[in-house]
C-alpha positions as CSV (number, residue, x, y, z in Angstrom):
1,X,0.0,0.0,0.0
2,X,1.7,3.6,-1.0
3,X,1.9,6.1,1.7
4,X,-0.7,8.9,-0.2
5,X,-3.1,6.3,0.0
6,X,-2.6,5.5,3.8
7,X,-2.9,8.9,4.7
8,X,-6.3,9.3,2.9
9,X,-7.4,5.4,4.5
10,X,-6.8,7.3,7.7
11,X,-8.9,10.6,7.0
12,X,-11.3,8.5,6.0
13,X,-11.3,6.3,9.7
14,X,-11.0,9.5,10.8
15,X,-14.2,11.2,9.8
16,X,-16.3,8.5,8.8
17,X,-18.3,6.9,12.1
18,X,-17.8,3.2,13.0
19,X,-14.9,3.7,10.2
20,X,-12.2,3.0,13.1
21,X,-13.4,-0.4,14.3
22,X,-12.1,-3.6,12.1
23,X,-14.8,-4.9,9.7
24,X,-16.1,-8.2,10.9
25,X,-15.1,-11.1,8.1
26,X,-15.8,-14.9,7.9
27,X,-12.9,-16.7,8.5
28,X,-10.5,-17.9,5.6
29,X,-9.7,-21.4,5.0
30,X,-5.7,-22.1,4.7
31,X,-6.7,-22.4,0.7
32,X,-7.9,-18.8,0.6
33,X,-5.1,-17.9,2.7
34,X,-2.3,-19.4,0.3
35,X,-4.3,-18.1,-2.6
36,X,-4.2,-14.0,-1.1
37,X,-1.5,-11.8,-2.5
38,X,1.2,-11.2,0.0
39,X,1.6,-7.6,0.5
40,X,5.2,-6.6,0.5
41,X,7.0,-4.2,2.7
42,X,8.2,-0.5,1.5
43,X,11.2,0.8,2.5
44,X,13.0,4.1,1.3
45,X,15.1,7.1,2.7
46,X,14.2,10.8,2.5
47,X,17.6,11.8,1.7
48,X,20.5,15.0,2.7
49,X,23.4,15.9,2.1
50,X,25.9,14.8,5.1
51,X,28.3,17.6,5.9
52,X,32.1,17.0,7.2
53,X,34.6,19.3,8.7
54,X,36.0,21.9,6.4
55,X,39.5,20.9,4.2
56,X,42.1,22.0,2.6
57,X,41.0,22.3,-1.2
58,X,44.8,22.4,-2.9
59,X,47.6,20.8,-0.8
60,X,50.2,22.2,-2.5
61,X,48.6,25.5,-1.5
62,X,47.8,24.8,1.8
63,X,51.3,23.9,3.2
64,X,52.0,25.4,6.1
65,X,49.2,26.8,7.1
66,X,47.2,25.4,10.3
67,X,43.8,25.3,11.2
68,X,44.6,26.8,14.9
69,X,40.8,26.1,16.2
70,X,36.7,24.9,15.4
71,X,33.5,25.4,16.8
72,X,31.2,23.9,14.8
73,X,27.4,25.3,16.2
74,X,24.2,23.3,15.4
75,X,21.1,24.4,15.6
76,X,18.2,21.6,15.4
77,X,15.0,22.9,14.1
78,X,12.2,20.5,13.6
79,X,12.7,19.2,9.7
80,X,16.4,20.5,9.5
81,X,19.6,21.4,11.4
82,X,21.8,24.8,10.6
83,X,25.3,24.5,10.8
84,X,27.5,27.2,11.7
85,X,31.4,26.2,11.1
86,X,34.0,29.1,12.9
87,X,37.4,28.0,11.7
88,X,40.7,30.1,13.2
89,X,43.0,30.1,10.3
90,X,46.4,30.4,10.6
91,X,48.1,31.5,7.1
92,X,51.8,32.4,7.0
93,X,53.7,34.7,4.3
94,X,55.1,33.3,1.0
95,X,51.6,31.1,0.0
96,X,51.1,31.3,-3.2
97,X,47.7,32.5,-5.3
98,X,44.9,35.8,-4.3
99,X,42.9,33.3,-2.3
100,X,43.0,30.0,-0.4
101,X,40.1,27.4,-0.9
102,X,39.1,25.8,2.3
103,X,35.8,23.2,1.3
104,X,33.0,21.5,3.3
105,X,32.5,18.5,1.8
106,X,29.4,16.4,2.0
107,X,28.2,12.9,1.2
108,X,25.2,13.1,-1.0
109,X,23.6,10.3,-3.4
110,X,20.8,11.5,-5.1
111,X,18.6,8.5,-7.1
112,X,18.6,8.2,-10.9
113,X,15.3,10.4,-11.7
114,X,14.4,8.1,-14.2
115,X,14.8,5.1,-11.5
116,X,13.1,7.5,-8.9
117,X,10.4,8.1,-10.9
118,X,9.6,4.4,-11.8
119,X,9.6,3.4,-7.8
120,X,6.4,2.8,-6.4
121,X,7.5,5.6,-3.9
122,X,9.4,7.9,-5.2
123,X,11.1,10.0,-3.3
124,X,12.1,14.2,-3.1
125,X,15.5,14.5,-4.7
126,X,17.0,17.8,-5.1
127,X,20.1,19.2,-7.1
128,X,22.9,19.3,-4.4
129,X,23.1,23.1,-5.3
130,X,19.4,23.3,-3.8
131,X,19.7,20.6,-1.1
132,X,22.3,23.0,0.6
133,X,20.2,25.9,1.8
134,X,21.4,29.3,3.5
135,X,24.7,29.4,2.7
136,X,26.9,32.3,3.8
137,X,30.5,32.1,4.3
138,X,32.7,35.5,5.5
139,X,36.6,36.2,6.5
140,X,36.6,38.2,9.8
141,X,33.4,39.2,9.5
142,X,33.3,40.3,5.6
143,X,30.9,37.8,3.2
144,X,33.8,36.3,0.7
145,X,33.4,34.4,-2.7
146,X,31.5,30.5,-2.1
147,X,30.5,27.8,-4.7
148,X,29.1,24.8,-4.6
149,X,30.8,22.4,-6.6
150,X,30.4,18.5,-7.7
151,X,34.0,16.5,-8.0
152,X,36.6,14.5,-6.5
153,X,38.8,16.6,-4.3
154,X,41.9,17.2,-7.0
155,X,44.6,15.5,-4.4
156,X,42.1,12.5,-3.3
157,X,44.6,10.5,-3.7
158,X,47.3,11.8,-1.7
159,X,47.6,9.5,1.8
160,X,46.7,12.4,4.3
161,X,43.6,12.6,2.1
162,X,41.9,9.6,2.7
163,X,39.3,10.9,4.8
164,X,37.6,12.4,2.0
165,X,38.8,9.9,-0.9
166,X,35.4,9.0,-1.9
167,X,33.9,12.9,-1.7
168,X,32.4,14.4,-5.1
169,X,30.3,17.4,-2.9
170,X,31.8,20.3,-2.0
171,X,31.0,24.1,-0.9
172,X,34.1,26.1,-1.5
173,X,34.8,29.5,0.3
174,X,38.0,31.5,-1.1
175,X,39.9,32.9,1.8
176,X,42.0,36.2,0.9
177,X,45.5,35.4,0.7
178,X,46.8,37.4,3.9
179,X,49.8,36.6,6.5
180,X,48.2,36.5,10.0
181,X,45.3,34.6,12.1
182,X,41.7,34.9,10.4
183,X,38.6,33.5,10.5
184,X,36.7,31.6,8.2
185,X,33.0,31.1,9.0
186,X,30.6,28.8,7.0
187,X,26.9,29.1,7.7
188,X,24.4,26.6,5.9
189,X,21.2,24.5,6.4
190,X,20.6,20.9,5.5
191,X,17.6,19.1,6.3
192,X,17.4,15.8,8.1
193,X,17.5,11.8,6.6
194,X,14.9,9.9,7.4
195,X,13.9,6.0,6.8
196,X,10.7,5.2,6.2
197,X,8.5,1.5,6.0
198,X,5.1,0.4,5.0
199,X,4.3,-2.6,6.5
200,X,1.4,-4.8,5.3
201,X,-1.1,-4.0,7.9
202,X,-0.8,-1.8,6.5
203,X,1.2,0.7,9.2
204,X,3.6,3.7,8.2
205,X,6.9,3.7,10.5
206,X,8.7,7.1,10.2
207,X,12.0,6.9,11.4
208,X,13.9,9.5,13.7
209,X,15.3,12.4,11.5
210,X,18.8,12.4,12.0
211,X,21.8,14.7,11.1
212,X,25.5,12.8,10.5
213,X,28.5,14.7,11.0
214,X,31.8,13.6,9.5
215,X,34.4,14.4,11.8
216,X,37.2,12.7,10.3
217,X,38.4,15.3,7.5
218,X,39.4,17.1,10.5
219,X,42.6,15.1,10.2
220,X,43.4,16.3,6.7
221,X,45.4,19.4,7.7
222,X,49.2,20.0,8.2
223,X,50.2,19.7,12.0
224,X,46.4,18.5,13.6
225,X,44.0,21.2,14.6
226,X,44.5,21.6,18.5
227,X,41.3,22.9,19.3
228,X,37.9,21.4,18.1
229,X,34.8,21.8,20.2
230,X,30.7,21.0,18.9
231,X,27.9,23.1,20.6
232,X,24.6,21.6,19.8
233,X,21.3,23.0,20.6
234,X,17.3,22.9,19.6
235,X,16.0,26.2,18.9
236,X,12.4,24.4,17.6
237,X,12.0,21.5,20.0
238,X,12.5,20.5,24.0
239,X,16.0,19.8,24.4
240,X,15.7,16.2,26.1
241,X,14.8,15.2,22.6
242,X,18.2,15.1,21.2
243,X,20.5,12.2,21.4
244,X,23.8,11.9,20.6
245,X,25.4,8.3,19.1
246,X,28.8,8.0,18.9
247,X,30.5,10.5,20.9
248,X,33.0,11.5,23.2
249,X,33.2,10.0,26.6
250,X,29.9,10.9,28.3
251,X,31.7,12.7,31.3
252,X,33.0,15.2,28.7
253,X,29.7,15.9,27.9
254,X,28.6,19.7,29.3
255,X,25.0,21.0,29.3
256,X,24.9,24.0,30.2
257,X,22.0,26.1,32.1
258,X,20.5,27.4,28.6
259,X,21.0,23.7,26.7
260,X,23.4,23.9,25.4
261,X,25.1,20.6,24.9
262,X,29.1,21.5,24.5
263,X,31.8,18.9,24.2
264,X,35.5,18.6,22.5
265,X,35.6,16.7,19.0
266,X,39.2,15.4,19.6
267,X,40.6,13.0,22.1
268,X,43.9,13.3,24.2
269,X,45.6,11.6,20.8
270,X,44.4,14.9,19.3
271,X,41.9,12.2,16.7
272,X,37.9,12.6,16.2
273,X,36.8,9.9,18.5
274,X,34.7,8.4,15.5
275,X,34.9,9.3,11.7
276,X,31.2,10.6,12.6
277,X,28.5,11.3,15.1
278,X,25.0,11.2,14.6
279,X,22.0,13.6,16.3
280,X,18.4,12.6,16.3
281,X,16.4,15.5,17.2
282,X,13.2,13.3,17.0
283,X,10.4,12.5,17.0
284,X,9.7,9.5,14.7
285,X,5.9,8.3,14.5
286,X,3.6,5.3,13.4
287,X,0.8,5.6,11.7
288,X,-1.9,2.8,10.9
289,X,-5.0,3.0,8.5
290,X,-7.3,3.8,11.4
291,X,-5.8,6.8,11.5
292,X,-4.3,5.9,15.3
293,X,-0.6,7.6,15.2
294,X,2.2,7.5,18.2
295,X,4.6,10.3,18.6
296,X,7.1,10.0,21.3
297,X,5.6,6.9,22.9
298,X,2.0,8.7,23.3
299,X,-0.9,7.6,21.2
300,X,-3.0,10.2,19.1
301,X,-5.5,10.0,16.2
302,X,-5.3,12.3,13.3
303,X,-8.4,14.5,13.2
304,X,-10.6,16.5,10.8
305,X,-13.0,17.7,12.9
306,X,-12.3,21.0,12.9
307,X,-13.4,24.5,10.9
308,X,-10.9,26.4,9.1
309,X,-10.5,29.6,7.7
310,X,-8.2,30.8,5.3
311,X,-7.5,33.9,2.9
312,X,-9.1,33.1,-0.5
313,X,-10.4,29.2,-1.9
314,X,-9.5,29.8,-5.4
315,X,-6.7,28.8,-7.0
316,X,-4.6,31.4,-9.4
317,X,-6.0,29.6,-12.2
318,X,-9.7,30.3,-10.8
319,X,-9.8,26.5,-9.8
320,X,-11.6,26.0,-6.2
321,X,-9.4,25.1,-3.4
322,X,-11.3,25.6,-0.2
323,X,-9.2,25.4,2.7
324,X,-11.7,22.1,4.1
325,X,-9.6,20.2,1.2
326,X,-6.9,20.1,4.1
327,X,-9.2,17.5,6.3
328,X,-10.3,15.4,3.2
329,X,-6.4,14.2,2.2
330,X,-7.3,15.5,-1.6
331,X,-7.5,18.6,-3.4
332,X,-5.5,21.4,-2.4
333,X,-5.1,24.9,-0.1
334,X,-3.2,28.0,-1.7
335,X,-3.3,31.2,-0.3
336,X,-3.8,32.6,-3.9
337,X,-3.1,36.6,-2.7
338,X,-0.6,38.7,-4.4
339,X,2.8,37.8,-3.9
340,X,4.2,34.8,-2.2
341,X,2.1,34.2,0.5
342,X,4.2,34.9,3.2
343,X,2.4,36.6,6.5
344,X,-0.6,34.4,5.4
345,X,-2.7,32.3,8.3
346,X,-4.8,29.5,8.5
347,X,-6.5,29.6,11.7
348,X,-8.4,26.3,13.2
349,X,-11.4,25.4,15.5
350,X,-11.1,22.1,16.8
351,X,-14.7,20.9,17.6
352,X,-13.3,18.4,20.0
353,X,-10.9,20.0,21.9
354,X,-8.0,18.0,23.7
355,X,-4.0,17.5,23.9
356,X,-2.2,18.4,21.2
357,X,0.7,16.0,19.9
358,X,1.6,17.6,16.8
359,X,0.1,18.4,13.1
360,X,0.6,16.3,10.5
361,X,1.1,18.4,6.9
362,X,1.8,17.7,3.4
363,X,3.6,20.7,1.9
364,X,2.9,21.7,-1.9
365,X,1.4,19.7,-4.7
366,X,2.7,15.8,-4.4
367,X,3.2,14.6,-7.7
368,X,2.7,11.4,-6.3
369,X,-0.9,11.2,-4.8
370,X,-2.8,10.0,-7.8
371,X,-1.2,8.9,-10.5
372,X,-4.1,7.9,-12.8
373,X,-4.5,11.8,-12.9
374,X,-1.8,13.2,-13.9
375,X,0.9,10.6,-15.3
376,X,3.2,13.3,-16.6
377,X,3.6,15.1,-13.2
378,X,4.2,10.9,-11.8
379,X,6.9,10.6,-14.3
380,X,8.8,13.4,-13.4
381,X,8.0,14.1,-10.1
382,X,10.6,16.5,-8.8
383,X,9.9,19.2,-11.3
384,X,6.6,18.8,-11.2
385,X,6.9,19.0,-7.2
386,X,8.9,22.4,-7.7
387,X,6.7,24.1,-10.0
388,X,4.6,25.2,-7.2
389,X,5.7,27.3,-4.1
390,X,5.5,25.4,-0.3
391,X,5.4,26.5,3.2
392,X,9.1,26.8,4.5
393,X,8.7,28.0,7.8
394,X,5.5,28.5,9.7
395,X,4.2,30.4,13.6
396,X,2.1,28.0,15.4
397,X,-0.1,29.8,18.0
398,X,-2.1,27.4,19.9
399,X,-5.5,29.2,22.0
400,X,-4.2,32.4,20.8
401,X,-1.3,32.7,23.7
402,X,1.2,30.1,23.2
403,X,3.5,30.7,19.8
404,X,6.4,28.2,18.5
405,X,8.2,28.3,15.2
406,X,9.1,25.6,13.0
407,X,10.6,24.6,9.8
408,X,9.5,22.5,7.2
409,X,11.3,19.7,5.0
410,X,11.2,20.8,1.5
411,X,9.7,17.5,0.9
412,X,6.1,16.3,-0.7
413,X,6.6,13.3,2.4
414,X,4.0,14.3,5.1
415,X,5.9,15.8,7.9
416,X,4.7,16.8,11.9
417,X,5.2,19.7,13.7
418,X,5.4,19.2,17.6
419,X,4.7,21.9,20.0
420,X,7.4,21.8,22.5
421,X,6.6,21.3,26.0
422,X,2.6,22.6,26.0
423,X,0.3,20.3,27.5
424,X,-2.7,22.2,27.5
425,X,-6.1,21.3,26.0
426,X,-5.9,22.9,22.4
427,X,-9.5,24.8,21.0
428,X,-7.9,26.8,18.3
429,X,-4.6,26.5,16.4
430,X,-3.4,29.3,14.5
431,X,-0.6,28.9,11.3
432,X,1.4,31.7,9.7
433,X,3.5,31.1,6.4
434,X,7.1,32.9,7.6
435,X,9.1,32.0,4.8
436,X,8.5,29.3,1.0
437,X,10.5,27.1,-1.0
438,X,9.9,29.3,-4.1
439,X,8.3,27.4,-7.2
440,X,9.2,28.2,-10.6
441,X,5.7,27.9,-12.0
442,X,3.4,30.5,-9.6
443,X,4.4,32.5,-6.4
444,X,1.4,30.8,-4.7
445,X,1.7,28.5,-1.9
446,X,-0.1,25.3,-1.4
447,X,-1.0,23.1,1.0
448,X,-2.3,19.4,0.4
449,X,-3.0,18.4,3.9
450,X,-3.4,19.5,7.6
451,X,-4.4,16.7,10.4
452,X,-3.7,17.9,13.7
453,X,-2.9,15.1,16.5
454,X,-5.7,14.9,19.1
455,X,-4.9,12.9,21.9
């Protein structure tokens, strides 16, 4: 069973009375049995780019100078992490060229589109240019030149290099060429890889998002780097959600009073203590077809009781899309006002008021959702995907007091936003756009569906 059609089995449990209890059915006989097709399970990835620690891009260059200290800062938002990388350069006179290249490189294996496309779940694959989001990089303080480049790293080859040997991503910052101490900073956003299953109960099992960190380029410049420290903290979510696998010993582990985990990359030997670490901000869920979801351990059901009301219900091309398409897990919601949409609300009445666990959303137009309709957009699913504008990051307000940001996966995959620590009954839930993933066909944003979590 595909995952679009789940999600609408559910809204239909959901909304439909007597819909959530198991249909009574005469027992098989082990004939009928062996004769039933045996559902399969699906598995795939939602896939990132996974960042390392920044490089020398030319050896020859590079000789001689140090990379003094790091502090590499990550930020977890819900559906994506930012990374800031602070590097203290150490560059001394006589290096050839006007600039130095220093290069984060990443892992990143985007699917065949054709192969993609042909899966019976295709997945969201973006250009590594577009999967890295936010870049900035500056030289004390002053934005300088960045690219982001596919290729092997020109001396992969060389023994010191072997951290990297199988790297063809890179973002590239050009360093002026001056004698002294200076610091480089990167700044980017990547979002999170998740695994996902369908098992033949049919059930969806969402995986933790997590973001990898190679640590071992580190070990690629001349003379070791002598300081290398990781501060990680959630600026979307409770901290106690964030686990940490490998790492340094635990005892080196600080929190500090505002969250802050803090600890050194390197051992006494001066080494990453693994190539990489790995975050999981959380949460993963499960999902059945009776629309029954856990999140964190606690058990919800996806709702559609609830009015809505929105800006306009008509398309740009005249087309109704009501905003009650969000509880119905077909049709559409775009904002269809001039511009982008940004500032935009949806605001929500739940009928049945009660805890809130999170709201489940589908971002955009999926391509994916009903084939039979519209086989081009299935073929090519990516572009068809990108042709319309999305939500990118949204304000929650929940009973018009309580206000949480949160950022969205660029990704036709339905995604939930958790509201961190409120516990409260929930009557009315209030959604700004903040910020889109621009499309290149209309400014409009859409929205295919909107379930909150009762529980």
């Amino acid at each position: 069973m595909r995952l679009a059609t789940l999600i609408w089995l559910a809204g239909i449990a959901c909304c439909v009375p007597g819909m959530a209890a198991e249909p009574q059915q005469k027992e098989q006989t082990a004939a009928e049995k062996a004769d039933r097709p045996r559902q399969q399970e699906i598995s795939f990835q939602c896939i990132a780019p996974v960042p390392g620690l920044p490089v020398p891009m030319d050896l020859t260059q590079a000789d001689g100078i140090r990379l003094n200290a790091l502090d590499v800062t990550v930020s977890l938002k819900q559906h994506q992490a930012f990374l800031i990388y602070t590097c203290a350069l150490d560059i001394p006179r006589g290096i050839r060229g006007k600039t130095i290249s220093v290069g984060v490189p990443f892992q990143y294996e985007p699917p065949d589109e054709q192969a993609n496309a042909a899966r019976q779940e295709p997945i969201r694959s973006l250009p590594f240019t577009k999967a890295v989001q936010d870049v900035v990089t500056s030289v004390d303080d002053l934005k300088c030149d960045f690219s982001l480049v596919e290729g092997r790293h020109l001396q992969a080859d060389a023994p010191s290099m072997f951290p990297i040997a199988g790297i063809t991503h890179w973002l590239v910052a050009q360093v002026p060429n001056k004698a002294g101490i200076h610091v480089l900073t990167f700044q980017f956003s990547v979002p999170y890889t998740q695994d996902v299953a369908i098992t033949p109960e049919p059930k969806v099992h969402m995986g933790e998002p997590r973001l990898t960190l190679l640590t071992s380029p580190v070990m690629t410049w001349t003379g070791g780097t002598p300081r290398a420290v990781v501060n990680v903290y959630s600026s979307e979510m409770t901290n106690q959600s964030v686990k940490l696998d490998p790492s340094a010993d635990a005892k080196s582990i600080v929190t500090t009073p505002k969250g802050v985990y803090t600890w050194s990359l390197l051992g006494a030997d001066g080494r990453p203590y693994a190539p990489s670490l790995v975050l999981t901000p959380g949460p993963g869920w499960v999902l059945d077809k009776d629309g029954r979801i856990t999140v964190r351990g606690e058990r919800g059901v996806l709702t559609d009781q609830y009015d809505v009301t929105a800006s306009l219900d008509r398309d740009p091309y005249g087309v109704p899309c009501s905003p009650d398409n969000l509880k119905k897990s077909s049709g559409y919601w775009a904002e269809s006002v001039s511009g982008d949409g940004q500032g935009e609300t949806l605001e929500i009445r739940l009928r049945k008021p009660g805890r809130l666990l999170g709201i489940m959303l589908e971002t955009g137009i999926s391509p994916v959702t009903d084939p039979e309709k519209d086989s081009e957009a299935r073929r090519h699913p990516n572009i068809a995907y990108s042709m319309f504008s999305r939500p990118k990051g949204i304000q929650v307000t929940l009973n018009g007091t309580y206000t949480f940001d949160a950022t969205l996966r660029d990704d036709w995959t339905p995604q939930i936003v958790v509201p961190p620590y409120y516990r409260q009954p929930v009557h009315t839930i209030k959604i700004r756009i903040n910020s889109i993933y621009r499309g290149t066909g209309t400014s409009d944003t859409y929205i295919g569906i909107l379930k909150p979590i009762i529980q």
